[in-house]
N, C-alpha and C positions, 0 to 999 in steps of 0.2 A: 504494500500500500504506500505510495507515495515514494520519493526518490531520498534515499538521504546518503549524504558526503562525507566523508571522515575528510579531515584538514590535516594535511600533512609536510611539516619542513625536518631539515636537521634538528634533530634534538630532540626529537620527541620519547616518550619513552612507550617501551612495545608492548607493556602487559597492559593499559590503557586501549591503547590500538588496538590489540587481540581481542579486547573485552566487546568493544562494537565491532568489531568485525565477526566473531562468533554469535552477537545476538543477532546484527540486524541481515547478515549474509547468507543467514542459516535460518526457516524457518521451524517452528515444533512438528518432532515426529507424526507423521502424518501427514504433514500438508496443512497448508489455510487457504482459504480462498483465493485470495492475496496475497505478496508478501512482498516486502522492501526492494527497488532496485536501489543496487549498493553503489555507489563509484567512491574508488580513493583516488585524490587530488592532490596534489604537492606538484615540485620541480619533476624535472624528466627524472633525478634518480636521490634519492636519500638515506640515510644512514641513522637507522632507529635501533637505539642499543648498538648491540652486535653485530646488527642483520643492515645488509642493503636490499632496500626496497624503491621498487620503480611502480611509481604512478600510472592509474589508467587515464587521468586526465589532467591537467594544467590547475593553479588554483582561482584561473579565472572563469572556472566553471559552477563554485562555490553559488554564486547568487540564480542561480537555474535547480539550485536541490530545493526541495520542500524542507526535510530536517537537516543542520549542519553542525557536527559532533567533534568538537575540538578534545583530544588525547591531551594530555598531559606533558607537561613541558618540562623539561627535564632541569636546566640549568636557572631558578627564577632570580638571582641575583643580575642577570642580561638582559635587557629587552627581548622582546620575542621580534621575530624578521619581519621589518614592516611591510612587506607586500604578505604576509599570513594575513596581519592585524587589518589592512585596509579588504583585503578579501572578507573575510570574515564581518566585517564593518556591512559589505559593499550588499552579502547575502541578509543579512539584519534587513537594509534597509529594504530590500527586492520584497521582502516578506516570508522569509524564511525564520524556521523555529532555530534555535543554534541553544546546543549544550554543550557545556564546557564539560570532559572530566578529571578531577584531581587540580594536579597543578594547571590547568588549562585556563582554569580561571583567570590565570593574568592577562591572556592575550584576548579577554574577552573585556578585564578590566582597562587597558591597553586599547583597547578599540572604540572604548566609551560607554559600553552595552551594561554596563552594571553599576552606574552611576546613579544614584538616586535607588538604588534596588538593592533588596535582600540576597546575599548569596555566602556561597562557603565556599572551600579549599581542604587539602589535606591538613589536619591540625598542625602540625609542626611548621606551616607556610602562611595559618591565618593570620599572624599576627604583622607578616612582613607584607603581605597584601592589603593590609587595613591602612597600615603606616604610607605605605606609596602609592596607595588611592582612597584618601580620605571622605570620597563621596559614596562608596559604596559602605553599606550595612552590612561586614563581614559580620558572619555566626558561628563560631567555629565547632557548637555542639550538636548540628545536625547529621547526618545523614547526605540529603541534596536538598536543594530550592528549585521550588519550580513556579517563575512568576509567569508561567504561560507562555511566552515567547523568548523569555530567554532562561535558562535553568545551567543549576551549577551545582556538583557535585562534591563530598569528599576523595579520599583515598582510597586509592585500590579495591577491595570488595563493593565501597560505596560506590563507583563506579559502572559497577553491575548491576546496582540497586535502580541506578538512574536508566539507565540501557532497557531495562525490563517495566521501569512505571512509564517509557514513553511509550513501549508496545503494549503496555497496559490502556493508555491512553488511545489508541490509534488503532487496537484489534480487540480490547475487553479482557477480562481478565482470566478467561475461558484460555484463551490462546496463550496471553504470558503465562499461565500458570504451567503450560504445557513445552514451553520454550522452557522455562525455566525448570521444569522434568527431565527436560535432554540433559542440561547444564550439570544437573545434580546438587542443584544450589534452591534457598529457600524462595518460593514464588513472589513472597513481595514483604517489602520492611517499611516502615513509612518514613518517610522526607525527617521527619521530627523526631526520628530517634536519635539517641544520642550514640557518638563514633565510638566511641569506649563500649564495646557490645560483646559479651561476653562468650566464646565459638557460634560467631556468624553462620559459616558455614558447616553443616551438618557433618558429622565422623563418617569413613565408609559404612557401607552394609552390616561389618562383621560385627558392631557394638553391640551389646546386651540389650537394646530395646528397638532394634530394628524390625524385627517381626509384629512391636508392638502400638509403632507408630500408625502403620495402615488398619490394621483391626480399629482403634480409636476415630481415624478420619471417615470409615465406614459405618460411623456409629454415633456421629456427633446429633444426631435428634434425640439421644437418649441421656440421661442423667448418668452421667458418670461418676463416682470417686476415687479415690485413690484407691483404696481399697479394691475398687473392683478394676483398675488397672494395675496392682499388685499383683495380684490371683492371675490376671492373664499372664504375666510375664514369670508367675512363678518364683516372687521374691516376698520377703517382707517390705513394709511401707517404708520403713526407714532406709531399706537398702535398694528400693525405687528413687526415692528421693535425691540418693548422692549419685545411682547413675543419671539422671533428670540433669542435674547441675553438671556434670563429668560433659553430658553429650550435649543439652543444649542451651546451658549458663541460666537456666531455670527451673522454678519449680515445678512440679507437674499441673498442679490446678493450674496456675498463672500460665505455660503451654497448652491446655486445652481451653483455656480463653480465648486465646489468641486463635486459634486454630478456629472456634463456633466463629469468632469477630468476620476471620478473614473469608469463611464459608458465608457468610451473611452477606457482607461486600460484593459476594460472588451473585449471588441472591439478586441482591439489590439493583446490579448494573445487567444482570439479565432477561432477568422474569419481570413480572409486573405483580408478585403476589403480592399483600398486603405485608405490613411489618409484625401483623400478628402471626400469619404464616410463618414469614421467616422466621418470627422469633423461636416458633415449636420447631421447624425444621433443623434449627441447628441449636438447640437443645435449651434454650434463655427460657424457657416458658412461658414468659409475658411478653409483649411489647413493652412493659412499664421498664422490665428488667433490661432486653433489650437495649432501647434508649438510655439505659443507666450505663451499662455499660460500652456501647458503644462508641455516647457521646464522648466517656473518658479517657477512651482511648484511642479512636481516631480526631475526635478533636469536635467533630458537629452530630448531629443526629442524624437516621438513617435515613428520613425525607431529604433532608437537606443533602446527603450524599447523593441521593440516589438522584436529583434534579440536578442537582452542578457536574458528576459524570457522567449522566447522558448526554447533558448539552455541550458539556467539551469533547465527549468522542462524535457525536454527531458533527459539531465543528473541523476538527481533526481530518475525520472523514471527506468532511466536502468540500477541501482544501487540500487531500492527498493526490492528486492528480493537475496540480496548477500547472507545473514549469517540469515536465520530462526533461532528463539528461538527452545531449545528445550524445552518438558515439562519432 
């Protein structure tokens, strides 16, 4: 669905790179409808990390993508290459969405784009970004920002984070959830979490509660306790409990929150059932409870989610097809 550009000069660094290029290049097992044409953009040839890499297109092709995804810049004490910065500028103003990830942020703060606007960086660079561009609202305890048209990520796994709520934004959360199954990483974390996140990404298969993760996600309409996911796994609560924090830096009840939250989410941006629905469907029993906990954790209620992501994927949508690359 729609065209998007990865921004490529010297210096970039390549686990950024790889991070959109394996989400937006590649779509979930199975197939979608749609799915992203990719073009990377730089000089005729570059040198990212280790690795040389050679462009499929110029970076004056940047303002013709719908999305445009600036990697992470390896050296932030140097300005970044002013033909990047004025590209990047140039696709802004054509009307292109543009994501910075990681350190990318400066060549987006560098370009102007985040002047007056909320954004982040990897923590160790928020503070040198705040100081050499005094009009941007750095935050350094996020996750990403996404002020709609322009969005800005953390660090490395954060990264991924952001990669996955634009294809959340742009195919629903059916499909990221399903990209992000190939990935083997978690489907979605929200923008407001904090970077300090206790194993992001999941242990292989082989940990002690792998058989017990899907029994639960197959079961989230039902009243759970610990107890009765003790007995599945065939431990005591207590010795559930330290593998819970071991494998996913939490405790069990607090992961099967999150897990009904993000099936409701799921809910919400699909179907049209009511909120009393979803609430029984993914185990809240009330809409009262529901809304209690939803609002506290995604941040607004599940009317209110469910009206503001339809109408930005429905927007997304009918804007994925403006400005085809050409080859």
């Amino acid at each position: 669905m729609g065209t998007v550009a990865l921004a490529v000069t010297e210096g970039m660094l390549h686990f950024e790179l790889s991070v959109a290029y394996e989400v937006f290049g590649s779509g979930p097992v199975g197939g979608a409808t749609s799915w992203y044409e990719l073009a990377v953009c730089g000089p005729e040839s570059v040198r990212v990390g280790r690795f040389r890499l050679e462009p499929d297109h110029g970076l004056d092709r940047l303002p013709l993508a719908d999305t445009v995804i600036v990697p992470g810049w390896a050296d932030v004490d140097a300005p970044p290459p002013a033909e990047l910065v004025d590209a990047v500028r140039a696709a802004h103003e054509a009307g292109a969405r543009v994501a910075s990830l990681c350190t990318g942020a400066f060549v987006l703060a560098a370009a102007g784009l985040l002047d007056g606007r909320r954004a982040t960086t990897h923590w160790a660079h928020t503070a040198v970004l705040a100081a050499r561009h005094p009009r941007v609202a750095v935050d350094p305890d996020v996750l990403y920002v996404d002020n709609g048209s322009v969005l800005t990520s953390a660090g490395k796994a954060a990264a991924l984070d952001l990669c996955l709520h634009l294809v959340r934004l742009d195919h629903g959360s059916s499909v990221a959830n399903a990209v992000a199954r190939r990935l083997v990483v978690p489907p979605h974390r929200d923008g407001g979490q904090a970077q300090f996140v206790t194993t992001p990404v999941p242990a292989p298969d082989n940990h002690p509660l792998a058989d017990l993760f899907p029994w639960v996600l197959e079961r989230l309409d039902r009243p759970l306790t610990v107890e009765d996911l003790a007995r599945r796994a065939r431990m005591s609560s207590r010795h559930l409990g330290r593998h819970f924090r071991s494998v996913t830096g939490t405790t069990p009840l607090q992961w099967l929150l999150v897990q009904r939250i993000r099936h409701a989410q799921e809910l919400l941006e699909t179907t049209d059932e009511s909120v009393d629905t979803v609430a029984a469907a993914t185990g809240m029993g009330t809409a009262a409870t529901l809304r209690r906990h939803f609002n506290r954790t995604v941040g607004v209620p599940p009317d209110t989610y469910r009206r503001t992501f339809r109408t930005r994927t429905a927007t997304a949508r009918e804007s994925s097809t403006r400005y085809p690359l050409q080859t």
